[in-house]
C-alpha positions in Angstrom: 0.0 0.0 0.0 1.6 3.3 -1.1 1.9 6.3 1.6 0.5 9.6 0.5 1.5 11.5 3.2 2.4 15.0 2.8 6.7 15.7 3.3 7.1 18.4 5.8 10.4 19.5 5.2 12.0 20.2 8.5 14.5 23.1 9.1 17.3 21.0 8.5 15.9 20.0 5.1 15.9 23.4 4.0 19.6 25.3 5.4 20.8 26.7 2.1 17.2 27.6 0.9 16.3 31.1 -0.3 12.8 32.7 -0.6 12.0 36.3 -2.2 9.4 38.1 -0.7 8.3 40.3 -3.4 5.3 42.8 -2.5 4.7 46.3 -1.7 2.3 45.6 1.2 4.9 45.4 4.8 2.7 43.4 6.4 3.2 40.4 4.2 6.6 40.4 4.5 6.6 40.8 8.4 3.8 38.0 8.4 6.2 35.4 6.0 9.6 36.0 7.0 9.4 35.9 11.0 7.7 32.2 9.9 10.1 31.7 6.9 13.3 32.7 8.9 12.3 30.2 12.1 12.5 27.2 9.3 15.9 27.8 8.3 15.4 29.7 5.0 17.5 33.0 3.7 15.0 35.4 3.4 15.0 38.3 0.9 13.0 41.4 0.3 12.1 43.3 -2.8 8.7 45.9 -2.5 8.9 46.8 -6.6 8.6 44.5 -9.1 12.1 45.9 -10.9 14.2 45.3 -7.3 12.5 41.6 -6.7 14.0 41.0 -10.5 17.2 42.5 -9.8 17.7 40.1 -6.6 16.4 37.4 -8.3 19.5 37.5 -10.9 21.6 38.2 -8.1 20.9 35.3 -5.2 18.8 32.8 -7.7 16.1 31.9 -5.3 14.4 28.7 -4.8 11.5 30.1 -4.3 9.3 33.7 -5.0 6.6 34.6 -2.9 5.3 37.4 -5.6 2.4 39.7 -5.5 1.0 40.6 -8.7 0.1 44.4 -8.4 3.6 46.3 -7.6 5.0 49.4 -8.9 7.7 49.5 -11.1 7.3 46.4 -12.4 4.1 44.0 -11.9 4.5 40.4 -10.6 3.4 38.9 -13.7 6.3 40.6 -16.1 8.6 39.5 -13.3 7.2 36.1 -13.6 7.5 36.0 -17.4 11.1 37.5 -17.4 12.6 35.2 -14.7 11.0 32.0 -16.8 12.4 33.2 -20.4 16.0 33.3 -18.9 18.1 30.5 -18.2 19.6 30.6 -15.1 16.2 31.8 -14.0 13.4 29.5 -15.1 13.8 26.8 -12.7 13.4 29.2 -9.9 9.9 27.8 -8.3 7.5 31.7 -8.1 4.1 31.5 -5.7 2.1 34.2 -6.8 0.5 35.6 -3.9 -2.4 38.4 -4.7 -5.7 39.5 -3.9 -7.0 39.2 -7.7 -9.1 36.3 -7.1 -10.8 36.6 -10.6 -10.6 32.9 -12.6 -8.9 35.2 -15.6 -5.9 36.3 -13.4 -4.7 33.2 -12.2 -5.0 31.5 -15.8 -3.2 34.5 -16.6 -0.1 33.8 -14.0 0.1 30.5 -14.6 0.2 31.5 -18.3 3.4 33.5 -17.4 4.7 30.8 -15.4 3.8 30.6 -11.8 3.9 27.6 -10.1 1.3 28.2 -7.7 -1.3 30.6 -7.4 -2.8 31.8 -3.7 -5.2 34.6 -2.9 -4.7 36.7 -0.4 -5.1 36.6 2.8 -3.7 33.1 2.9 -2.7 31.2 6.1 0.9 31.1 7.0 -0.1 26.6 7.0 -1.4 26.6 3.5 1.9 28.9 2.4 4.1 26.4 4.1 2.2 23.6 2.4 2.8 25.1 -0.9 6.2 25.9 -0.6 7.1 22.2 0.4 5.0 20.6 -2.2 7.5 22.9 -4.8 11.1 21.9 -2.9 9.8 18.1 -2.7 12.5 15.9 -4.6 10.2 15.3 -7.5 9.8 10.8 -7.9 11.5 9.2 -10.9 
């Protein structure tokens, strides 16, 4: 009988991890790093769409937490840059936005997010998408 238990990854599991924050809104990135930071990842913050791209090409991520409407840049341009580049496009992006509308998240995924949450989203439901995307992937 096969297991289909979800993998927590433990702190351990992820030492060496990096997440971008990328929104405009402080709260979201007092609310996700205080909880990202206790599980062992490198946090990073960008508030404009243009500086989350610029550390993205700098540190390579594993993962971008990224909010759609930003100035400067919006999330999905970054989105669609990061995935056209090589050393880029396997960086796993969460978009993480109050659009809620059926059109916008066919639209990010379109660009090339990974996963798609509405805001306000538990900190648990976060965690469980971000594990589900750093699971080894089965052969």
């Amino acid at each position: 009988m096969e297991s289909h238990e979800l993998m927590i990854l433990k702190p351990g599991d992820v030492t060496g991890k990096k997440i971008l924050i990328a929104d405009d809104d402080r709260t979201t990135h007092i609310k996700f790093r205080k909880f990202l930071i206790a599980n062992g990842f490198e946090v990073f913050n960008a508030y404009d769409g243009a500086t989350a791209f610029s550390i993205a090409l700098e540190h390579i991520p594993d993962v971008i937490l990224l909010d759609i409407s930003m100035p400067e840049m919006d999330g999905r341009d970054v989105c669609r840059k990061l995935k056209s580049q090589p050393d880029t496009s396997k960086i796993k992006i969460i978009m993480i936005t109050s659009r809620d509308q059926h059109y916008d998240r066919l639209l990010g995924f379109a660009v090339g997010a990974d996963e798609y949450i509405e805001k306000p989203c538990s900190i648990y439901y976060l965690e469980r998408s971000i594990n589900a995307l750093l699971r080894p992937s089965e052969t």
